[in-house]
TORKOL-4160 file (C-alpha; in steps of 0.2 Angstrom, whole numbers, padded with zeros to 4 digits, m for minus):
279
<pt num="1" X="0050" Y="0323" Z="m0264"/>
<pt num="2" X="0037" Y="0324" Z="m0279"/>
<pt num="3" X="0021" Y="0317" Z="m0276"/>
<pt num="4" X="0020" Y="0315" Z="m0258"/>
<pt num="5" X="0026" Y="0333" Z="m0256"/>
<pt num="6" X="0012" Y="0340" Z="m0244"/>
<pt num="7" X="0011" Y="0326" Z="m0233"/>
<pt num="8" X="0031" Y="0324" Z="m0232"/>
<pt num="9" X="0030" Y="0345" Z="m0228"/>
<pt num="10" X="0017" Y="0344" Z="m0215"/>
<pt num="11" X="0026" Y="0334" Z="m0205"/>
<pt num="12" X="0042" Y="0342" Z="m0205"/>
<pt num="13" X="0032" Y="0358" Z="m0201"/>
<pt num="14" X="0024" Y="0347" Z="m0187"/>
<pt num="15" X="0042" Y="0344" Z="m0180"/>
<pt num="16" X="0049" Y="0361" Z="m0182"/>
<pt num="17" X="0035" Y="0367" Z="m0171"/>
<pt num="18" X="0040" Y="0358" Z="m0158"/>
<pt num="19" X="0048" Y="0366" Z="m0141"/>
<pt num="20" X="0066" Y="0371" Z="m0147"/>
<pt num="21" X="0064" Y="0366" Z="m0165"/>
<pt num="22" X="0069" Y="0373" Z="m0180"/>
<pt num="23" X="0068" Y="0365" Z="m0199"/>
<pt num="24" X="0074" Y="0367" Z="m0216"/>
<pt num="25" X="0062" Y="0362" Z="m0232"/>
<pt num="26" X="0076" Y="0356" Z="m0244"/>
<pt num="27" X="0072" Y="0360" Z="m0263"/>
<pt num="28" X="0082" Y="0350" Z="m0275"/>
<pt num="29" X="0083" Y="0353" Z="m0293"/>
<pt num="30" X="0093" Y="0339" Z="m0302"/>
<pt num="31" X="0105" Y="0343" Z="m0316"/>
<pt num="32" X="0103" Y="0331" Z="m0329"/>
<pt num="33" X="0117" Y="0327" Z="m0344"/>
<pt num="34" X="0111" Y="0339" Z="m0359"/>
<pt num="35" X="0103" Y="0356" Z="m0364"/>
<pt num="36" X="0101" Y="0355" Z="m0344"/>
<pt num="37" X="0117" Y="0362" Z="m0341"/>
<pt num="38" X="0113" Y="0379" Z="m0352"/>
<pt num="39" X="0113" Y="0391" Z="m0337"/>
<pt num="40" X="0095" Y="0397" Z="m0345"/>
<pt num="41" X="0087" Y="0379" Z="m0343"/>
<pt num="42" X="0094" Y="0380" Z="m0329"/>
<pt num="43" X="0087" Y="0396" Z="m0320"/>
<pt num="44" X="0070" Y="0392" Z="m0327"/>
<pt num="45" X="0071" Y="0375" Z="m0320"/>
<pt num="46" X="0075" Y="0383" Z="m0303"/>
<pt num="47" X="0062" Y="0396" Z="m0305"/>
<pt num="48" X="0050" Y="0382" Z="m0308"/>
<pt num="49" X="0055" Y="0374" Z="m0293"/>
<pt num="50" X="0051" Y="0389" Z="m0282"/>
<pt num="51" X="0034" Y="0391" Z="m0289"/>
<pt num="52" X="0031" Y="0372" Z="m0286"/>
<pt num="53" X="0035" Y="0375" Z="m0267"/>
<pt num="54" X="0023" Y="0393" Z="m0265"/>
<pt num="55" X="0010" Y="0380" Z="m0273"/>
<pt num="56" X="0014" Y="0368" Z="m0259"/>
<pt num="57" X="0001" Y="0381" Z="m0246"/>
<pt num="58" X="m0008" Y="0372" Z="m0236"/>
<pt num="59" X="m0023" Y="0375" Z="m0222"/>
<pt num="60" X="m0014" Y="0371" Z="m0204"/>
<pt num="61" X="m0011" Y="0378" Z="m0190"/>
<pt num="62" X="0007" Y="0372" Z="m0191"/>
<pt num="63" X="0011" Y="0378" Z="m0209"/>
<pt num="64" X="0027" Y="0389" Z="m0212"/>
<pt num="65" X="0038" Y="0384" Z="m0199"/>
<pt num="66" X="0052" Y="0380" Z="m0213"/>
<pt num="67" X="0063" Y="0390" Z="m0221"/>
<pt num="68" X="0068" Y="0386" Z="m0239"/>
<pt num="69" X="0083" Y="0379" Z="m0247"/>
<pt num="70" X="0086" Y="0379" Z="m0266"/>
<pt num="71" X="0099" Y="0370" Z="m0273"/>
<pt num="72" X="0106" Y="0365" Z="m0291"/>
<pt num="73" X="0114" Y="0348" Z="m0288"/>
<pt num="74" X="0121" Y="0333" Z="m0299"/>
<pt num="75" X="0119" Y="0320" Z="m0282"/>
<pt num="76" X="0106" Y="0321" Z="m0273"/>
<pt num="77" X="0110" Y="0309" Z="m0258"/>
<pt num="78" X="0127" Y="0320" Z="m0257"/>
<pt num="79" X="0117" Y="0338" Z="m0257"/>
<pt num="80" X="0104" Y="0333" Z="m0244"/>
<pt num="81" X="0122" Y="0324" Z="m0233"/>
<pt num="82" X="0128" Y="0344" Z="m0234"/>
<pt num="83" X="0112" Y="0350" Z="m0229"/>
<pt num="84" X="0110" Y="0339" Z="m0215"/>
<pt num="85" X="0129" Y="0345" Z="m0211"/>
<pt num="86" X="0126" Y="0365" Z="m0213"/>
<pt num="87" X="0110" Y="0367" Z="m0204"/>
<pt num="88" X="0114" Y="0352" Z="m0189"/>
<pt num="89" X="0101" Y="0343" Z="m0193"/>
<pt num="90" X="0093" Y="0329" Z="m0179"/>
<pt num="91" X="0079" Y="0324" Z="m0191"/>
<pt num="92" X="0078" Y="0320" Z="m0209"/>
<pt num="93" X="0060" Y="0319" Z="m0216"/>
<pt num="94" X="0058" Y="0309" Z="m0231"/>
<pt num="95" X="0042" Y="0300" Z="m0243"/>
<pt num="96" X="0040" Y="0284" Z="m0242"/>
<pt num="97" X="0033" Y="0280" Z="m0259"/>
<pt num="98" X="0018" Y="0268" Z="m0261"/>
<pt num="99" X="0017" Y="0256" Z="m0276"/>
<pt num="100" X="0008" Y="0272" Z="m0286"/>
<pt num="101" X="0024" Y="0283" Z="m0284"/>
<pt num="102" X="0029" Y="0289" Z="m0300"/>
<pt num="103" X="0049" Y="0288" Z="m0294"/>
<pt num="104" X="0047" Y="0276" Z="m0280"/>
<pt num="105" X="0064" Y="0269" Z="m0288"/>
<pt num="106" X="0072" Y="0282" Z="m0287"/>
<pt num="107" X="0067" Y="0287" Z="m0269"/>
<pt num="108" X="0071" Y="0270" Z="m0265"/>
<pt num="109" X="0089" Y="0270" Z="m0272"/>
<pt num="110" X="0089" Y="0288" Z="m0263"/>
<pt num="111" X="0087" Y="0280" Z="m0245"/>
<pt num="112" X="0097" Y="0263" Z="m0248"/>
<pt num="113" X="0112" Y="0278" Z="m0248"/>
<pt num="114" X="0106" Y="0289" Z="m0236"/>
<pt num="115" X="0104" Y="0274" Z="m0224"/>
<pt num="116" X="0121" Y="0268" Z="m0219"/>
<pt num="117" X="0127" Y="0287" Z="m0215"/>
<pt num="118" X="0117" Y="0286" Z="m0197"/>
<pt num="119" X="0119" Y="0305" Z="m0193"/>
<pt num="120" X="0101" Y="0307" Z="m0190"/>
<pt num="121" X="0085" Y="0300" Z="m0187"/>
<pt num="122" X="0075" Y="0295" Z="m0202"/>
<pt num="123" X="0056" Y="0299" Z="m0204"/>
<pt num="124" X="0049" Y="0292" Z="m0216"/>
<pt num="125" X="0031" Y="0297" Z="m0221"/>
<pt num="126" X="0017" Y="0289" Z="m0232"/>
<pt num="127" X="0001" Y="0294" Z="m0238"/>
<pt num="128" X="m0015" Y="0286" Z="m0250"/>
<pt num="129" X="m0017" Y="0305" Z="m0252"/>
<pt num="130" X="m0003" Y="0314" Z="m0259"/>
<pt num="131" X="m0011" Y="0332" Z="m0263"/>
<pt num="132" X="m0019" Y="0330" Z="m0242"/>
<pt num="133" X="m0008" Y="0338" Z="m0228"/>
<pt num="134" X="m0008" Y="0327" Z="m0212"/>
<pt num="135" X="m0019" Y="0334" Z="m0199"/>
<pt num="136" X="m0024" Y="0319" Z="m0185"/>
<pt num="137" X="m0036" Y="0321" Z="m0174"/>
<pt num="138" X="m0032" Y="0302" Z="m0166"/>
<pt num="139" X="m0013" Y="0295" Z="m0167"/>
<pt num="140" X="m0007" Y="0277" Z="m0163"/>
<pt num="141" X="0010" Y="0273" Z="m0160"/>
<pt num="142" X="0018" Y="0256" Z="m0160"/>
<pt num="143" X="0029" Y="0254" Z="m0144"/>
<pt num="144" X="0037" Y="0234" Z="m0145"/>
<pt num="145" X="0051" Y="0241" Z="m0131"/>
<pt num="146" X="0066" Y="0238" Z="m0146"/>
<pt num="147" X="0081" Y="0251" Z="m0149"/>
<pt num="148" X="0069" Y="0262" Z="m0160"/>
<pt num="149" X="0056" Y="0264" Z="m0146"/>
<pt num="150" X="0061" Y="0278" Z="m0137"/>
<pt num="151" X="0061" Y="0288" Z="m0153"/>
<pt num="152" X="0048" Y="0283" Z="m0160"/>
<pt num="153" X="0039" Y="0288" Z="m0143"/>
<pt num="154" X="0044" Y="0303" Z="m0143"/>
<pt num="155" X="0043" Y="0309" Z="m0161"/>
<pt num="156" X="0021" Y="0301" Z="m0158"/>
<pt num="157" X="0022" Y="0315" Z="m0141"/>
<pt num="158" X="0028" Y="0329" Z="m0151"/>
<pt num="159" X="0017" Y="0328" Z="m0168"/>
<pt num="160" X="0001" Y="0324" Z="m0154"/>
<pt num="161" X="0007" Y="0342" Z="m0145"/>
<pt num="162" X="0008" Y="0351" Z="m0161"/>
<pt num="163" X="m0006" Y="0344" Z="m0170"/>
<pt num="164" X="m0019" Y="0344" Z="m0151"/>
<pt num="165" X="m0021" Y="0326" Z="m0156"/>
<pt num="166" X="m0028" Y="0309" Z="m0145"/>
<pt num="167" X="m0012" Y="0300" Z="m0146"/>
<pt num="168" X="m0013" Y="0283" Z="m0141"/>
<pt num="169" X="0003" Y="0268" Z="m0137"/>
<pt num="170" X="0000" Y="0252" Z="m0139"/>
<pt num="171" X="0013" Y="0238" Z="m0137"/>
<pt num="172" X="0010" Y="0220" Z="m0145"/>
<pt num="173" X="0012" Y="0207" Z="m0138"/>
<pt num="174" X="0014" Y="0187" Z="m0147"/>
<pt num="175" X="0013" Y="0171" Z="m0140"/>
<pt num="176" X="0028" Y="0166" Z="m0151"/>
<pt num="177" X="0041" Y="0175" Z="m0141"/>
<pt num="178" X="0050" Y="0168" Z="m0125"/>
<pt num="179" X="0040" Y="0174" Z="m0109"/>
<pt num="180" X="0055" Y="0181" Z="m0102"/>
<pt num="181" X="0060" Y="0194" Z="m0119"/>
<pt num="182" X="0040" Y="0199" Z="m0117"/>
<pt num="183" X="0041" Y="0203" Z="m0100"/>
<pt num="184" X="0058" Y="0213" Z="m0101"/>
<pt num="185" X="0049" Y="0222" Z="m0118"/>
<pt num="186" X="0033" Y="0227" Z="m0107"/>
<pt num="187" X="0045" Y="0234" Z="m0093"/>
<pt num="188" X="0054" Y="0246" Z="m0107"/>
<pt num="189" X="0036" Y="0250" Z="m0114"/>
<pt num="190" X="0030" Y="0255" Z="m0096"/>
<pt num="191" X="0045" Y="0266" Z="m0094"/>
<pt num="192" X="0044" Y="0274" Z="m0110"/>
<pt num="193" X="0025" Y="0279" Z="m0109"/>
<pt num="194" X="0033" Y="0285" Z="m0087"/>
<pt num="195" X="0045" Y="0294" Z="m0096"/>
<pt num="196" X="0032" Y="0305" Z="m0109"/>
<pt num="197" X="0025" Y="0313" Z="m0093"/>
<pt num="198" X="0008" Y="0316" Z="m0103"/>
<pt num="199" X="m0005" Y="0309" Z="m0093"/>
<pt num="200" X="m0018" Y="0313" Z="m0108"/>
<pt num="201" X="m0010" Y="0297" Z="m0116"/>
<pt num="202" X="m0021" Y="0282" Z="m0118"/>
<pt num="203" X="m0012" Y="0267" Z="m0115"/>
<pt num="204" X="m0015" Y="0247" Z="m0122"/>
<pt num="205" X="m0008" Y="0231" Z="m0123"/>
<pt num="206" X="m0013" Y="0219" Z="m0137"/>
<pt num="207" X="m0011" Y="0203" Z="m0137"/>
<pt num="208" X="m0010" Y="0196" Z="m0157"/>
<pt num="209" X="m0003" Y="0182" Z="m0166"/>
<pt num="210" X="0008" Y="0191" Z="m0176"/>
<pt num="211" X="0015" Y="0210" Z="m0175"/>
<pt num="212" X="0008" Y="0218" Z="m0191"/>
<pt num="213" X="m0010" Y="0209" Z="m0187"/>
<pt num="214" X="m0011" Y="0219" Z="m0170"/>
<pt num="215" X="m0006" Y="0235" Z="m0176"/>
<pt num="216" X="m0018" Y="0234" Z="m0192"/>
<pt num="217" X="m0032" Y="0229" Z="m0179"/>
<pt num="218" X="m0027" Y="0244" Z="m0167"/>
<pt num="219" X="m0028" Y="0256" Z="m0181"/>
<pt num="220" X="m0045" Y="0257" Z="m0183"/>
<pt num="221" X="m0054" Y="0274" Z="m0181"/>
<pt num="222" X="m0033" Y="0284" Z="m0183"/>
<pt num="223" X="m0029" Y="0296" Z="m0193"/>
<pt num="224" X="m0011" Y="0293" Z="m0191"/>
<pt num="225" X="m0002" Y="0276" Z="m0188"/>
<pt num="226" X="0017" Y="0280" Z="m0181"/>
<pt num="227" X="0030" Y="0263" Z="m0181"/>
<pt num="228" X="0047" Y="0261" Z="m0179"/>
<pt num="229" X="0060" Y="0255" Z="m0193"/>
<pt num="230" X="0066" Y="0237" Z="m0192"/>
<pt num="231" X="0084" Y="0238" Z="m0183"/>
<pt num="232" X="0095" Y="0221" Z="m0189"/>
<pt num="233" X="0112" Y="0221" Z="m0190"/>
<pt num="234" X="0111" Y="0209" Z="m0201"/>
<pt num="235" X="0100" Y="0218" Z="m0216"/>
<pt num="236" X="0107" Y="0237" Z="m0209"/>
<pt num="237" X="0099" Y="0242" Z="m0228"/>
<pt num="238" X="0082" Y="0234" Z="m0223"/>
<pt num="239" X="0070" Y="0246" Z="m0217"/>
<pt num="240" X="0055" Y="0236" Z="m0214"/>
<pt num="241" X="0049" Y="0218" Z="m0214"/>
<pt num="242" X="0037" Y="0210" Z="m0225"/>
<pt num="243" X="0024" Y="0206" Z="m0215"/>
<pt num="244" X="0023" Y="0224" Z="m0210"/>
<pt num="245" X="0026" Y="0230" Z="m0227"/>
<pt num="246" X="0010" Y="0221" Z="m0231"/>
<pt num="247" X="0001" Y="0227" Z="m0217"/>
<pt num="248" X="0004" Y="0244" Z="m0218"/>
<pt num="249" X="m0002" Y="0243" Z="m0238"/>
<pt num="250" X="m0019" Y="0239" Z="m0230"/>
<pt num="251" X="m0019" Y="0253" Z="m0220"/>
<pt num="252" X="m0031" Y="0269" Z="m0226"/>
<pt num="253" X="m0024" Y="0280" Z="m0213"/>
<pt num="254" X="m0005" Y="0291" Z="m0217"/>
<pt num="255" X="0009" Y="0280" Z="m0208"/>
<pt num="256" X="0025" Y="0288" Z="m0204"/>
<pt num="257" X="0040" Y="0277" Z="m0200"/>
<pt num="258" X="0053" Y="0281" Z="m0189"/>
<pt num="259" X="0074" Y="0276" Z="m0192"/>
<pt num="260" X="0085" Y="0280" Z="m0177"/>
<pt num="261" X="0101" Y="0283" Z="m0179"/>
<pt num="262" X="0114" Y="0269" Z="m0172"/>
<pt num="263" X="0108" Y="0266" Z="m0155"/>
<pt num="264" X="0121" Y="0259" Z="m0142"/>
<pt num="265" X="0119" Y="0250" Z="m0127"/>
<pt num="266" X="0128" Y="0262" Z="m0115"/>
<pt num="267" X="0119" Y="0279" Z="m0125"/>
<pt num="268" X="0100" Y="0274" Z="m0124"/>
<pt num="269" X="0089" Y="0286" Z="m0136"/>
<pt num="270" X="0081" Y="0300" Z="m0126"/>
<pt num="271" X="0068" Y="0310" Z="m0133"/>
<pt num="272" X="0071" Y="0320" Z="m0147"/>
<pt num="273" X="0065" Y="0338" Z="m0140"/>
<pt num="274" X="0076" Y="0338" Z="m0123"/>
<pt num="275" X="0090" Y="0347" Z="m0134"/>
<pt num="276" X="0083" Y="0356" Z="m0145"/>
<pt num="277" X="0074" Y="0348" Z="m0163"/>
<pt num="278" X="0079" Y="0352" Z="m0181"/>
<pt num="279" X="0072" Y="0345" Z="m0195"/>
């Protein structure tokens, strides 16, 4: 985690305090090839690491909801697979480095093989600010009415309910597309938002060239942007377009970006909280 620590935190601790929920803040300290391995280098790295996390307080509400792991580990992708395992995980809450990460190559290698395991929902979250916990006050979700919707519905009600947020779902719509694919996509956005049962939800529909133009335009005045991951079966490994990439590098608010697990025709995603939330 590293640099986007708090905001990554604050948003497992969001989920966690939902309804049901429980979570796990995962604390991984790499062993490396050298003086590493002495078992003094060792326990002072894993000292390090808890002081690192007490640092991590932050003022919220929602602060504390997850218990600590620590763990010495040579893999990391295969220590956060048994974690995932051990404490039945639904969610897995990860940084999504910006340009400025330090180690956004090694993050990025971290999720190209997390990715094809699909055990869990993936939450990705990104920040300009990396020492700020994410408190909104406003949230806007993007709602096209694709696999990913449901969840990424879902998880933009429970962070609103924990957080008292405005939370706000706004579905896209292109001229581009074939009138019948827009029309079948408005229908699942209308059952979705029927779904949420939260009549305090503002509701809008955009109309917009292109996708990534809409939501950048709809942003305006959030404190928090929440969008679903890009689901191909052609490019399982891809997480996000290029357009949107671009777009949300213009965006000054937080963005957290939503992977569902593999969604099937016959098992449609239903919100997360209805049987019980780990993170």
């Amino acid at each position: 985690m590293g640099q986007m620590a708090r905001p990554t935190i604050s948003i497992g601790d969001a989920l966690a305090a939902a309804p049901g929920g429980s979570g796990n803040l995962l604390a991984l300290v790499e062993i490396r090839a050298g003086r590493d391995n002495e078992v003094f280098a060792q326990e002072q790295r894993r000292r390090d690491m808890l002081r690192w996390v007490a640092s991590l307080e932050y003022a919220s509400e929602v602060r504390r909801r997850l218990s600590v792991t620590l763990r010495m580990t040579a893999n990391l992708a295969s220590s956060i697979r048994d974690a995932v395992v051990e404490t039945e995980a639904t969610s897995l809450v990860l940084e999504w480095p910006t340009t400025a990460s330090p180690r956004r190559h090694g993050l990025s290698d971290l999720t190209r093989q997390l990715l094809p395991d699909r055990v869990t929902d993936i939450v990705f979250v990104r920040s300009n600010n990396p020492n700020q916990a994410i408190t909104p006050r406003s949230i806007l979700a993007s709602i096209r009415g694709g696999a990913s919707s449901r969840v990424v519905a879902s998880t933009a009600a429970m962070l609103a309910d924990t957080y008292g947020s405005a939370l706000t779902l706004v579905h896209i719509q292109t001229d581009s597309q074939h009138p019948d694919r827009s029309r079948r996509e408005w229908e699942s956005f209308e059952q979705i938002v029927e779904d949420l049962h939260r009549p305090s939800t503002m509701v809008r529909l955009h109309r917009h060239d292109n996708p990534a133009g809409g939501i950048l335009e709809e942003a305006a005045g959030h404190d928090l942007v929440i969008i679903g991951s890009r689901l191909s079966p052609s490019s399982p490994n891809v997480v996000v377009g290029r357009g949107l990439l671009r777009m949300v590098r213009r965006l000054d608010c937080p963005v957290v970006m939503v992977r569902p697990k593999h969604v099937s025709q016959a098992e449609p995603a239903y919100p997360i909280a209805r049987n019980g939330h780990r993170a």
